[in-house]
N, C-alpha and C positions, 0 to 999 in steps of 0.2 A: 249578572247578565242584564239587566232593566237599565243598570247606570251604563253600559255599550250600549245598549241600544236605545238610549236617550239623546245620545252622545252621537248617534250616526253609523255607529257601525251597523254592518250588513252579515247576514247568516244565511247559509244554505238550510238549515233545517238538522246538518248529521253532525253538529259536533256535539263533543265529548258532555258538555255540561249540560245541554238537551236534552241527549240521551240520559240522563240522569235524570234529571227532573221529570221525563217521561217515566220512567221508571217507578219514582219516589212514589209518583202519583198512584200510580196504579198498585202500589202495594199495599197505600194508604187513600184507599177509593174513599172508604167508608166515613175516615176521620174527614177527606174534603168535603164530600158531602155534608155533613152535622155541621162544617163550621161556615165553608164558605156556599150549599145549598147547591154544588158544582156536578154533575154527573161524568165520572170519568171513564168509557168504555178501555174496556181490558183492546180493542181490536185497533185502538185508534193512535193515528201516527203524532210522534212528539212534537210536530208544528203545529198540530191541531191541539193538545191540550196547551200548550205553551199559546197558543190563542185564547184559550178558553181564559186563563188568568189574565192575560192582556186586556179582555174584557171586562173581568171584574174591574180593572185601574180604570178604567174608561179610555181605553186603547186600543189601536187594532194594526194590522200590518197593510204593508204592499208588498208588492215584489217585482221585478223586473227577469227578464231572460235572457240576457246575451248570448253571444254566440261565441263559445271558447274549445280550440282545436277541433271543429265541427261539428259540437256539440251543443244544444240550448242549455243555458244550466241556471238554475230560476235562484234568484236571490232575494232575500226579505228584507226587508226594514218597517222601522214604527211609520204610521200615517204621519205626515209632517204638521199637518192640522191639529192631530193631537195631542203631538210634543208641545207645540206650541202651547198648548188651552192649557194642558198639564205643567210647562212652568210656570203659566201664569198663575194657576192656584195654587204651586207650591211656593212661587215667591210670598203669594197674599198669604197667606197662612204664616210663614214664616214671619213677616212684619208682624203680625197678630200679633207671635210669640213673644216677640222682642220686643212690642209694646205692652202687653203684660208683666212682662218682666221687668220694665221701667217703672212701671204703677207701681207694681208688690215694692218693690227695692224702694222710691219715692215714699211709699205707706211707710214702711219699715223704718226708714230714716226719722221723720214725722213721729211716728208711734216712740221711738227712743226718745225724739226730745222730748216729747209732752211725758214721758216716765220718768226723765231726769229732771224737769222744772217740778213735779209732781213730789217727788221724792226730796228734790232737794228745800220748797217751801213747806210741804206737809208731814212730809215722813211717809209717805204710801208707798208703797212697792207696788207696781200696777204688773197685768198679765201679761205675758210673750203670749198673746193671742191661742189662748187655749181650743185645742179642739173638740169635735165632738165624738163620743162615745156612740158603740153600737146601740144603745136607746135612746141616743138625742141629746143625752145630757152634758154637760161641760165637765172636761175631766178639772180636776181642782191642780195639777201642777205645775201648769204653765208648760207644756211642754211643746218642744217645735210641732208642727206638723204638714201637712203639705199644703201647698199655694190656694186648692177649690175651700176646705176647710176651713184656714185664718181668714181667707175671704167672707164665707158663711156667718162666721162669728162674729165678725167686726160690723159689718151690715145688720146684724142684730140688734146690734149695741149700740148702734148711730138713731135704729129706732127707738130704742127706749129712752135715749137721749133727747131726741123730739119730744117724748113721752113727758120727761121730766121738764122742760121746759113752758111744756103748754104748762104745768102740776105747779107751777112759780106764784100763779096769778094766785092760787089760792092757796099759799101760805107754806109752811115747812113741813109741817105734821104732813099733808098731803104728797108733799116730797119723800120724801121720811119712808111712808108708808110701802108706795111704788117700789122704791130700792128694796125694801125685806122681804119683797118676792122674789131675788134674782140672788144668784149665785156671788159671792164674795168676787170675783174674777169678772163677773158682769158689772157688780155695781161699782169697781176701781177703772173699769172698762168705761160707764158710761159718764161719771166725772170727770172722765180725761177726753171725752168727745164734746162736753157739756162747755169745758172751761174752752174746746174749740172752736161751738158755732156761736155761744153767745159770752164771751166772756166779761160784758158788765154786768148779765143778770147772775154768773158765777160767782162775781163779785159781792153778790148782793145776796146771793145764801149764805156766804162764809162769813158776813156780815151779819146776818138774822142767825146762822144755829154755827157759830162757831166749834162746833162738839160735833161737828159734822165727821170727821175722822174718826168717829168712832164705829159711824154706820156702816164704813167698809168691812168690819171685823166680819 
């Protein structure tokens, strides 16, 4: 019904799918209430609740009255203003999508290489950006998880990265140390972020604690 009348078509108010939704409403007053805070009168006609949700989308109607076989006969349509307003923040929204979806997929790309150059000089197996557990914790298996997640984790692991970085100046042990706080999966994680922003000072541990491969375990 919303994709019609996005679209331009026109309603009188009595047709079939209307009536339905007028209906649905009212038998299920109680559930729109608790979800959408909507008050639906048992007395009230199906243009008017079919309003009421045009509202919530931030939409509203018009109508016109022609004169057909001598008779006015009132027709609705969406306000044109706010078709308009409304594709515009469906297109923007939608770019969003598509631009995140380029990041994740670009990250992901990135993340395999620096796992295959990782594995193939050191031997590391590094993490398919593990998620978090209901207490916060990183699950240990590497397992997929959804885009806000891998996102969460890898922002973590960029800071500890920094972390390790500033930790250079003053020696290995100091290095050393930072890593034995963090999860096996964070600290393969932050190695492979490490050899990303600064890769002569990477140079230059693997150089000072050659044995470094074994502080992933």
């Amino acid at each position: 019904m919303l994709i019609d009348l996005m679209a331009g078509v026109e309603i009188k108010g009595d047709e079939a799918m209307i009536e339905a939704l007028a209906q649905f409403s009212k038998r299920n007053a109680s559930h729109v209430k608790g979800i959408l805070n909507l008050t639906i009168p048992l007395d009230e006609s199906p243009m008017w609740i079919l309003g009421q949700y045009l509202w919530q989308l931030g939409l509203s109607n018009e109508s016109r009255r022609p004169l057909e076989d001598g008779k006015r006969v009132r027709y609705y349509r969406l306000n044109t203003l706010d078709v308009v307003f409304a594709q515009e923040v469906l297109e923007y929204r939608q770019l969003q999508r598509e631009e995140r979806e380029q990041k994740r997929q670009e990250e992901q790309q990135k993340n395999a290489a620096y796992a295959a150059r990782m594995q193939a000089q050191y031997g590391i197996s590094t993490p398919s950006t593990p998620p978090l557990n209901g207490i916060g914790d990183n699950n240990r298996g590497g397992m997929d998880t959804d885009e806000e997640a891998s996102d969460s984790w890898w922002e973590r692991v960029k800071c500890y990265a920094q972390l390790v970085i500033e930790r250079i100046e003053y020696g290995v042990e100091s290095v050393k140390k930072l890593l034995s706080t963090l999860t096996s999966d964070e600290r393969c994680g932050v190695m492979l972020k490490f050899e990303d922003f600064e890769p002569d000072l990477f140079a230059q541990l693997v150089t000072d604690a050659p044995q470094w491969t074994e502080w992933m375990a």
